[in-house]
Structures are given as C-alpha cells and as structure tokens.
C-alpha positions in Angstrom: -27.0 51.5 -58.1 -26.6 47.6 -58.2 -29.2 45.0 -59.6 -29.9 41.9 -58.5 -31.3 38.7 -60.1 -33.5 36.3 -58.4 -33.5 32.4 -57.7 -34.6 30.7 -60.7 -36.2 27.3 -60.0 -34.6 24.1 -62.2 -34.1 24.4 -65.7 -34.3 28.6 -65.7 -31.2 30.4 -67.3 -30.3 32.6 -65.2 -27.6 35.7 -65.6 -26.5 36.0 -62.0 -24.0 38.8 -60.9 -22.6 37.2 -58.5 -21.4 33.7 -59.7 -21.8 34.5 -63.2 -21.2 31.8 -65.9 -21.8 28.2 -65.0 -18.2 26.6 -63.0 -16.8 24.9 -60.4 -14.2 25.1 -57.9 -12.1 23.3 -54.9 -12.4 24.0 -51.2 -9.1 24.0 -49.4 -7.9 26.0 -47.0 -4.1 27.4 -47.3 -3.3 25.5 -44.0 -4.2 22.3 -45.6 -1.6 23.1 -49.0 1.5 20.8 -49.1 5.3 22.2 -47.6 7.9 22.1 -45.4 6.7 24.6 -42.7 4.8 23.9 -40.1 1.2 25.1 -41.9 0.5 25.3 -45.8 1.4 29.1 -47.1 1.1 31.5 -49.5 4.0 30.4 -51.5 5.0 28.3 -54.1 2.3 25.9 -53.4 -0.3 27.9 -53.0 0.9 28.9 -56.9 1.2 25.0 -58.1 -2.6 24.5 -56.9 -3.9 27.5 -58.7 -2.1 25.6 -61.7 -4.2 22.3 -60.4 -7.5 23.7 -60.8 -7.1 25.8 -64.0 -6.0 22.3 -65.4 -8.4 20.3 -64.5 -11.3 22.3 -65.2 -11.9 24.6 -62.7 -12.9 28.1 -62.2 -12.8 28.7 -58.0 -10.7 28.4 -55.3 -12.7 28.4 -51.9 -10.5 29.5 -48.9 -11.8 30.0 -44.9 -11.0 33.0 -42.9 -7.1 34.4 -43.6 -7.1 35.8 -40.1 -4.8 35.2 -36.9 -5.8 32.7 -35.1 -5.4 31.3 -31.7 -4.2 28.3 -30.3 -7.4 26.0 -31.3 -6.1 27.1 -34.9 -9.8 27.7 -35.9 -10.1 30.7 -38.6 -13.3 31.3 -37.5 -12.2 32.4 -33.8 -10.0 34.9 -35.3 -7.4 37.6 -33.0 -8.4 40.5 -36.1 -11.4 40.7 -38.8 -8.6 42.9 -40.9 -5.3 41.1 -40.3 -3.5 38.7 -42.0 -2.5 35.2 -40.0 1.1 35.1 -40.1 1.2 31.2 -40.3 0.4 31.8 -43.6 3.2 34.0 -44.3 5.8 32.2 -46.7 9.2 32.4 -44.9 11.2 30.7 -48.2 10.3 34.6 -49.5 11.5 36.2 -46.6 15.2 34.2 -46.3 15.4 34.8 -50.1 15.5 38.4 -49.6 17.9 38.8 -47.1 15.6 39.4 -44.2 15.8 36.3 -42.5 19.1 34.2 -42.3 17.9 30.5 -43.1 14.6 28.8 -42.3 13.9 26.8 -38.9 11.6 24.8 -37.5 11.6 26.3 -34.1 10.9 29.7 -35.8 7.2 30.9 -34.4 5.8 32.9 -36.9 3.5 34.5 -34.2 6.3 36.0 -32.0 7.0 39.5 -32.3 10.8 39.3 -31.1 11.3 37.3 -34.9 9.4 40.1 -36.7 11.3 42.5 -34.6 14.8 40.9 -36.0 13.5 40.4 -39.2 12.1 44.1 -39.4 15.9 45.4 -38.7 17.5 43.2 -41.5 14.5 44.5 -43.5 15.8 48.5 -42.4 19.6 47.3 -43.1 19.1 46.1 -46.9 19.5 48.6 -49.4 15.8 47.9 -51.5 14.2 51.2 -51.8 11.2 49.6 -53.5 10.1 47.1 -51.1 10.7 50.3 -48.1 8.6 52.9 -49.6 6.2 49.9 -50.2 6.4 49.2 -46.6 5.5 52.7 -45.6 2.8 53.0 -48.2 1.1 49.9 -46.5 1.3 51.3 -43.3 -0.4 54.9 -44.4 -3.3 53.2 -46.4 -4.1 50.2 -43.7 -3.7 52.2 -40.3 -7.3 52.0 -39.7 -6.8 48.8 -38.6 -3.3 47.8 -38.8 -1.9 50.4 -35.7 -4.7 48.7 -33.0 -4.2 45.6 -34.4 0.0 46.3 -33.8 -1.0 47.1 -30.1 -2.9 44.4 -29.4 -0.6 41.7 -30.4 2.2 43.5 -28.3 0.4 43.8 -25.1 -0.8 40.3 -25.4 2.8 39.3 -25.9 3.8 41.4 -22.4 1.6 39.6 -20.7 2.1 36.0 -22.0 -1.0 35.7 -24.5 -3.7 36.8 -21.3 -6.6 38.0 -23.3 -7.5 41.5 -23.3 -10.2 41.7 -20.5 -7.7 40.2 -18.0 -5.1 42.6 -18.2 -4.7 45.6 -15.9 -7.2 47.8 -16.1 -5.2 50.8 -18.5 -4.3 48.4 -21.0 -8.0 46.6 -20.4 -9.7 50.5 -21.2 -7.1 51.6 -23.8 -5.8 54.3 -21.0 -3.8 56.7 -24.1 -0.7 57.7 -22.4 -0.1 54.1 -21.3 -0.7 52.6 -24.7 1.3 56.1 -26.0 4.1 55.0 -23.7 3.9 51.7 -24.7 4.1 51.7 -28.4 7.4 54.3 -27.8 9.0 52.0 -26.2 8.9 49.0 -28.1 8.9 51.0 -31.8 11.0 48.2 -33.5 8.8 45.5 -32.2 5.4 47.7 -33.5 6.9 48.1 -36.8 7.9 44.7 -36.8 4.7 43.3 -36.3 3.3 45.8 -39.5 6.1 44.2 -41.7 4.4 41.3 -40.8 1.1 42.1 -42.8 3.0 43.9 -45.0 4.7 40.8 -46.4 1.4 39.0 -45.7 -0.5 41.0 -47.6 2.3 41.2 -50.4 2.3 37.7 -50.6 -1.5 37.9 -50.8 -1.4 40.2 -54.1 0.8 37.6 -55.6 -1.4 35.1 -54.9 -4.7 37.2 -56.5 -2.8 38.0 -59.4 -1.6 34.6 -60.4 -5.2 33.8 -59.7 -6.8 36.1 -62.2 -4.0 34.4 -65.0 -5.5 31.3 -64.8 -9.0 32.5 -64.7 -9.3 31.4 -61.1 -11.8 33.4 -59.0 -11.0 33.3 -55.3 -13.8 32.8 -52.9 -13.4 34.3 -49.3 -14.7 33.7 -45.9 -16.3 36.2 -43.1 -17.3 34.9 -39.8 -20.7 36.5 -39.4 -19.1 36.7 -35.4 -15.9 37.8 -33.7 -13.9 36.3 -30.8 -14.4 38.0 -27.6 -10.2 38.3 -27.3 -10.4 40.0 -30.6 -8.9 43.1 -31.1 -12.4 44.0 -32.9 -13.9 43.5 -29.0 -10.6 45.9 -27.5 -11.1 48.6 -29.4 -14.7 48.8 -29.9 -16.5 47.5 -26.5 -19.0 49.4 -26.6 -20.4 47.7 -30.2 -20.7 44.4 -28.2 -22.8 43.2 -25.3 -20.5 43.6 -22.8 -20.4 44.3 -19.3 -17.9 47.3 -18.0 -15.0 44.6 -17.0 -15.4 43.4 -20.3 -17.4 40.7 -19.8 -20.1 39.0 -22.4 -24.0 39.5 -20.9 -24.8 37.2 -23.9 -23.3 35.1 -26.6 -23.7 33.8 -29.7 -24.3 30.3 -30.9 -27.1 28.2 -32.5 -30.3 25.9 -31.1 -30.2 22.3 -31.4 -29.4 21.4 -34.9 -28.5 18.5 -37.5 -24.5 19.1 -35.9 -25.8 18.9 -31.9 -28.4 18.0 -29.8 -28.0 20.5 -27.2 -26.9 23.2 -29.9 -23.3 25.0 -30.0 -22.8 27.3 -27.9 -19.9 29.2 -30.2 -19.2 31.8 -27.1 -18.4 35.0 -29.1 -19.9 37.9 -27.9 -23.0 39.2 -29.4 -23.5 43.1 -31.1 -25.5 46.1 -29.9 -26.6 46.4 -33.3 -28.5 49.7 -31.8 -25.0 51.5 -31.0 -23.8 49.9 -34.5 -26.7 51.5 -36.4 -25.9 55.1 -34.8 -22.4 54.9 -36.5 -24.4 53.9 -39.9 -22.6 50.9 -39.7 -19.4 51.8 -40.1 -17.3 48.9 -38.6 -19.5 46.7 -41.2 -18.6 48.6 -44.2 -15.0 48.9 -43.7 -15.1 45.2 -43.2 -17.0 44.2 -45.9 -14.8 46.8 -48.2 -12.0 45.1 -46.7 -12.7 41.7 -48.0 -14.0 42.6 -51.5 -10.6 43.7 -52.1 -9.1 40.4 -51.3 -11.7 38.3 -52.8 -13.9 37.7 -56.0 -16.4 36.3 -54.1 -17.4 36.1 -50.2 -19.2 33.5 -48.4 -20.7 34.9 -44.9 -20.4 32.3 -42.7 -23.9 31.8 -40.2 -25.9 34.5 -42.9 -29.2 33.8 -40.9 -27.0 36.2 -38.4 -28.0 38.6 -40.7 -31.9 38.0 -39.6 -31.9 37.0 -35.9 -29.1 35.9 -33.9 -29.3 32.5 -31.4 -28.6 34.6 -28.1 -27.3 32.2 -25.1 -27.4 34.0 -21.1 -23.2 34.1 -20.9 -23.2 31.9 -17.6 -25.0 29.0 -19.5 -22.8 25.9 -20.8 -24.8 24.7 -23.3 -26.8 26.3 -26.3 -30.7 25.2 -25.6 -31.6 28.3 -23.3 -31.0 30.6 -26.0 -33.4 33.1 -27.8 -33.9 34.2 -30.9 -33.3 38.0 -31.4 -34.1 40.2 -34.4 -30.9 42.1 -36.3 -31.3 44.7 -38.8 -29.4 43.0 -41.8 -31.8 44.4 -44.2 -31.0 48.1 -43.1 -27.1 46.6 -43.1 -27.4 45.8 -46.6 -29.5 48.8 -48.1 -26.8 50.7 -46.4 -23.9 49.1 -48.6 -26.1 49.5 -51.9 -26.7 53.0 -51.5 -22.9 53.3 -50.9 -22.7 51.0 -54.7 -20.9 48.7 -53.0 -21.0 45.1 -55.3 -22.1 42.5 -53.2 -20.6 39.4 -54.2 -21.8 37.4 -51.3 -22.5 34.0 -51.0 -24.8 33.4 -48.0 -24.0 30.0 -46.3 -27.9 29.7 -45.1 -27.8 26.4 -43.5 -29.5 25.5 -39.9 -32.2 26.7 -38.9 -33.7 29.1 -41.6 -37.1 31.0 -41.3 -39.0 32.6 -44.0 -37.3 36.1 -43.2 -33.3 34.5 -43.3 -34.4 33.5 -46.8 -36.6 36.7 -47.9 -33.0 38.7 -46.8 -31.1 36.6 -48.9 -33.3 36.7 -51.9 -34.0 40.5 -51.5 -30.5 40.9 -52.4 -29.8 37.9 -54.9 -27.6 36.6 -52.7 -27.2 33.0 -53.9 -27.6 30.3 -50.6 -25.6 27.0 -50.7 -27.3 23.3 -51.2 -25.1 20.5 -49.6 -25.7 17.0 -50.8 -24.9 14.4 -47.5 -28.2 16.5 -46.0 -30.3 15.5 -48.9 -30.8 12.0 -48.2 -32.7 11.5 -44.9 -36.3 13.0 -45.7 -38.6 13.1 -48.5 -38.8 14.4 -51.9 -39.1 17.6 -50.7 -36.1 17.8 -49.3 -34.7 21.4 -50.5 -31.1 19.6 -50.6 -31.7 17.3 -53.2 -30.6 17.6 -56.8 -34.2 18.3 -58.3 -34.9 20.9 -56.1 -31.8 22.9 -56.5 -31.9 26.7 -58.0 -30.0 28.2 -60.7 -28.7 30.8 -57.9 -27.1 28.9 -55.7 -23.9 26.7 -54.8 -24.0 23.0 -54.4 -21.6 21.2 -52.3 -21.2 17.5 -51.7 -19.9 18.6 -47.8 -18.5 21.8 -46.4 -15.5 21.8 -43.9 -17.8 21.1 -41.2 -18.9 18.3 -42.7 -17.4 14.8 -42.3 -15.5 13.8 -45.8 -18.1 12.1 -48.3 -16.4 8.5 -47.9 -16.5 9.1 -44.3 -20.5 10.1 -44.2 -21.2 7.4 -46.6 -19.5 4.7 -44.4 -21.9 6.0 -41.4 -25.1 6.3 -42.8 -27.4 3.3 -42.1 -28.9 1.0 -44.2 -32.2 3.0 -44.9 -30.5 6.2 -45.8 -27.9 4.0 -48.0 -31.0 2.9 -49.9 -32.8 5.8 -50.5 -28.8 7.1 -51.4 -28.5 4.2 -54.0 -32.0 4.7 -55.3 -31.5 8.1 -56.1 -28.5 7.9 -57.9 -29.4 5.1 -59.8 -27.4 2.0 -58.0 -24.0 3.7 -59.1 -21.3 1.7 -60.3 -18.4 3.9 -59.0 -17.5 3.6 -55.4 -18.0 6.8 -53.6 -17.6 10.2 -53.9 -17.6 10.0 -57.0 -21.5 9.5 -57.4 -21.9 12.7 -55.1 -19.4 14.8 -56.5 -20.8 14.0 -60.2 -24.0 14.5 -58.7 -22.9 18.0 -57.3 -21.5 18.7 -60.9 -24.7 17.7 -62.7 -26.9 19.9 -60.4 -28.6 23.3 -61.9 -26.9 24.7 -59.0 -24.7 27.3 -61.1 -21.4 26.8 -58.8 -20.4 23.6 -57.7 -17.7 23.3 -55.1 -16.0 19.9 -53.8 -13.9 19.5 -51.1 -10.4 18.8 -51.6 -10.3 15.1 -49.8 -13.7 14.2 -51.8 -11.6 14.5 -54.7 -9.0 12.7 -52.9 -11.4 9.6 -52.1 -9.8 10.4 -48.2 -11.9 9.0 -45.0 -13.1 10.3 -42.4 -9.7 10.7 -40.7 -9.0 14.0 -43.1 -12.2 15.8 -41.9 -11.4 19.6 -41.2 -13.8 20.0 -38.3 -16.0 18.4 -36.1 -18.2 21.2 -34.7 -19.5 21.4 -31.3 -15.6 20.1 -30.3 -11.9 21.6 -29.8 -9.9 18.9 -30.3 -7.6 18.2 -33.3 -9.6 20.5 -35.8 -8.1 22.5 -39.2 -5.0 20.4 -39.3 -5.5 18.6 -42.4 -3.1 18.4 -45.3 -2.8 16.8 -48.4 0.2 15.6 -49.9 0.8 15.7 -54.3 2.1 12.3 -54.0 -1.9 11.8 -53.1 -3.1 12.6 -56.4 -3.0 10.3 -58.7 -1.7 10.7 -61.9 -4.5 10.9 -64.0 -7.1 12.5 -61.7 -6.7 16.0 -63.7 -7.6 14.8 -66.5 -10.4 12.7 -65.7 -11.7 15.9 -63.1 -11.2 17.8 -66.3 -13.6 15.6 -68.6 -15.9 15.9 -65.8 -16.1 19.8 -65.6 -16.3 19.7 -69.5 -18.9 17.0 -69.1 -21.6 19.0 -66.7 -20.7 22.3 -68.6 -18.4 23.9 -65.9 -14.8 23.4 -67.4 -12.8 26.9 -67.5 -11.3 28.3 -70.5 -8.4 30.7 -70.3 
C-alpha cells in the first residue's frame, strides 16, 4: 500500500514521494525544440536539451500532452489519450534506416499513404530485430493501438470528417464493416502501427538518455477528451452523449482570471456512473499508461477530479454552466488499492473549493503556485512566495500564461509597485527577479518556462486561452541562448539548493 506525506507550511522539511529531493526543471514542449522539420522532435535535439538542463543545474524536463493532435495543433484536444503524435516522430531516424528515401518538406507525417510506403520498405529490409520488435509492440499495446489504427483510417476515407458525421456503420462501429475495412487496407493499418511503433521507440530513447543525466520527465494528462477522439468512438456510452453522437453537455470552466464569460472548452463530459460500473477501467489503463512514459504527471484541470463546470451543449459561452460532483476520491482509492504510485502533480488553479483541495491533500498530491497571480491582492494571497508549501510546484507562468517580460510589460502601475516592493526594488530587469524568486521559494520543485529563461516577449507566448488562433507554435532557436546563460542558471540552481548532481 502507498503513503502519502502532507503539505508542510514554510520552513517544514518535508520527504515527499512524489517530487522528492529539492530541484528544478524547464517547461518546453517537444514542438517548441530547435530543427529542420516542420515541428521540434524526438531526435537529436530533444537529446542536446536533456544535455542543457543537466548542465545547468537542472533536475526536470516538463513536457504537454504527446498525443495526435488536430489541426488547431493543441495537445490538449488530442485525436487518442494512448497514441503517440506523429509530428513528433524524428524522420532523420527513419531515412537513416533505410525506410524512408530522403527527407522532404512536403512529407505529412499524419498521412497514412507515407506510413503505408514507409511500412513496405520497413517489411523489405532485412533487420530481424527492429521486426520482431515491431510485432512485440503490436501484441503488448493492442488495447489501444488496433482502435486507435481504425480510427485514423476511416477518418482518412472520409477526408478528416469526424467520427459522428460519418455513415452510420462506421459512426456505431458496425463489426463486419470495420472487419471489411481493416482487410482491405492491411498495409495502410500496419502502417499506421509502425507509426507508434517508431514513436514510441524514439520515446524509450528519449527516457533513457533522460535517466543518464538524472533528468526526471514530467508528463501531461488532459483531465478531458476531444469529442472526435477515438476515446469518444469506441466508448460512447462512457460520455454524455446523445444516440447520433452528439454532446447533451460539455465541459469548460465559469468566469475566471483567463475570461470573463468563462471557456467553454467543448469536450464532452463523462457518465462517471457507467464509468464506476466498469471500476474505472478506462482510468486505470490510462493512468498506467502514462506512469510508464513519465516520472512524474501533471493532471491538467485536477479540480475535474471534484466537480466538473458542466455547460448545456447548445450554449456558446461558459456562464450558464453548473457545477456537478465527480467521484475522484473513489477514482483514486481505486488506483491505491491496485498499489499503483501516484506521482501526480495536480495543476489546481481556477476556481478551487475546499473539497478540490481536501482531494488533493488526501492523497499528497502536491498543487502548483504560479508567481504573475501573486501580485494583485493582499498578503494573503496563497500565490505569493511566503505562503508557499513545501509540497508543491512553483512556477513563474505556465504555458497558458503570457511570458514573464510580456505580463510584466502589462501590468499597471499599482500592481508594478506592489511587484517592486515585494521583491525589494530589483536591480535586474525582468524575469529574472521572478524566476529567482521562483527558485528561492520553499516550494520544493520549481519550474520556468523556457522563454523566461530566454528573456523572450510576449510574442513567444504558447497559448492564449479562450482563443484558436496561432497557439503552440513557438520555438526557440540555440543561437538564442547566450553563451554564458548555463552557467550563470547553474550558479542559480546551486544557489537556492536545487542544482542536480549526476
């Protein structure tokens, strides 16, 4: 059976199981990593920045969602909770072996006539290894992988329409017409599972080159699905859905710090009733599923967890909504009876009520602290430095938030007072008061955005919520950082007592 420590209040030592000793780490997503494709990958870069934070000091690597995505690009409106997104997929690896003849931009990472061809240049090469591998992978991951193969195929047939347009067989999963289907187009199925095979290899790389330099990896889960999900295909009936399909109710949040009218996020919401007469099965194979890919695992919107904002489907906006109880507790007993570790970090921001934060202290889970909310109240302010808790994670911004220079160069002139007051009229230009300010925090994890480190504007924000446009596009370049900041991010980790040793 697993234990769990509490929150500690400032100055407590605490021997938490789930951050353990006292570190820090970056927050990038792969997307954003330097290269010549079209999106960062899991290749040599993604190697060369696992080198960058063991050198300077740091002990985490903070990633969002690794899923398929769709065309707004955001991972948390993810095709599959299981699959790998193939824009993430290194193709250098793949021409390198043989299986692909050179590297193009017009290739389309996402179209299952390329992992067709590659998957017969694959068959033709004479590596045994890599083969039985293959087959291996499919065996072990065909809970998920063989609906996940059917999905992306039937979409492709009928140019991308989502799954509750298409004709009512493939709509309701009719079995000799999906039967048929996956017959006739077996070189294009088992293309699209050397797809996650290779993602998934490239993945394993990845962890183990991690665990060299002492580097945990911290994962994301979107507490919700998107309604075209494969997830909402094959189980309808764990959704509030309507027999064509159709959401009765979706998920989102009540007006907030981000919007005035709320977010309406549109996924569909659970029938956590019909989910709790499976023992929450679909829950445990996806939390298994991402403790095997990650040392750590943030759940994005925990208060979920609690209550979830429910919005009437019809309505465009996010103020008519109601709260409605979830049983996250029975979740959660569930997966320690099982002695499941739960190294969760609960991202318990918004609107949190006395029962999101007995949940997450039942189970030890540590909450997050994020500095550019601490400034606009009162002493009390649970975001500000001297109320932090041992068990928790301090960030100067999150990838919803606007970079640090960009909040700062917002904020108005009372807020920029109380800011400089705080800190002591800082010499330094920002982020660096915030980000040493992060570092200095109880908080036992600290983690900083990659473009706070960079000193970037507002321009290199990774999201704005509440809109669709030109969102998790950023990248960074190495010829953007400078040639000393290592060391000096070094001195700083060693400094507030959160520098890595290998």
């Amino acid at each position: 059976m697993n234990s769990y420590s509490t929150h500690g209040s400032a100055g407590d030592t605490v021997d938490n199981l789930v951050l353990g000793e006292r570190s820090a780490g970056v927050l990038l997503h792969i997307s954003s990593l330097p290269g010549d494709e079209q999106h960062g990958t899991l290749g040599e870069e993604a190697h060369r920045f696992i080198d960058f934070l063991a050198d300077a000091g740091f002990r985490s690597w903070q990633i969002l969602p690794i899923v398929p995505t769709h065309g707004d690009l955001s991972p948390y409106n993810g095709i599959s909770s299981f699959a790998g997104n193939p824009n993430l997929i290194d193709c250098h690896d793949i021409v390198n072996h043989g299986w692909l003849s050179h590297l193009s931009e017009e290739h389309n990472k996402t179209d299952v006539f390329l992992w067709e061809k590659i998957y017969t240049q694959f068959c033709s090469q004479d590596d045994l290894d890599s083969q039985r591998e293959f087959q291996a992978f499919i065996a072990t991951e065909a809970d998920w992988l063989e609906d996940y193969a059917q999905f992306v195929l039937i979409r492709n047939l009928f140019d991308q329409m989502p799954w509750y347009e298409w004709p009512a067989q493939y709509r309701d999963r009719d079995p000799q017409t999906i039967s048929q289907m996956v017959a006739d187009n077996h070189d294009r199925v088992q293309g699209i599972y050397l797809q996650q095979y290779l993602f998934y290899r490239q993945w394993n790389r990845i962890q183990r080159h991690a665990r060299e330099r002492n580097i945990k990896i911290i994962g994301d889960i979107p507490i919700f699905v998107a309604h075209d999900s494969v997830d909402c295909w094959c189980h309808p009936q764990m959704f509030k859905l309507d027999s064509q399909g159709q959401p009765v109710v979706v998920a989102g949040v009540p007006p907030d710090y981000f919007s005035e009218t709320g977010q309406r996020w549109g996924n569909p919401c659970y029938d956590w009733e019909t989910m709790r007469k499976t023992g929450f099965d679909w829950w445990q194979k996806r939390f298994a599923h991402h403790f095997k890919l990650f040392d750590l695992v943030r759940i994005d919107h925990f208060r979920g967890f609690a209550a979830c904002w429910e919005i009437p489907a019809e309505d465009e906006n996010a103020m008519n909504g109601v709260w409605v109880e979830t049983p996250g507790e029975e979740l959660f007993e569930i997966l320690v009876e099982t002695d499941m570790a739960l190294p969760i970090i609960a991202e318990d921001l918004g609107v949190i009520t006395d029962d999101v934060e007995a949940l997450r202290d039942k189970f030890g889970f540590p909450g997050m602290k994020i500095l550019q909310f601490a400034f606009d109240s009162d002493a009390k302010n649970p975001y500000l430095p001297h109320n932090h808790v041992c068990n928790s994670v301090v960030y100067t911004g999150t990838h919803d938030n606007d970079t640090t220079v960009g909040w700062y160069k917002e904020l108005d002139e009372i807020v920029m007072g109380k800011l400089a007051d705080y800190l002591s009229q800082p010499a330094k230009a920002m982020p660096w008061p915030l980000i040493q300010s992060a570092l200095a925090s109880v908080a036992q994890l600290t983690i900083l955005p990659m473009q706070d480190l960079l000193s970037m504007g507002g321009a290199y924000r990774m999201n704005t919520p509440g809109t669709t446009e030109g969102n998790w596009q950023f990248r960074f370049e190495w010829q953007d950082v400078e040639s000393e900041l290592q060391k000096s991010l070094f001195e700083l980790n060693q400094r507030y007592g959160r520098a890595g040793s290998e």
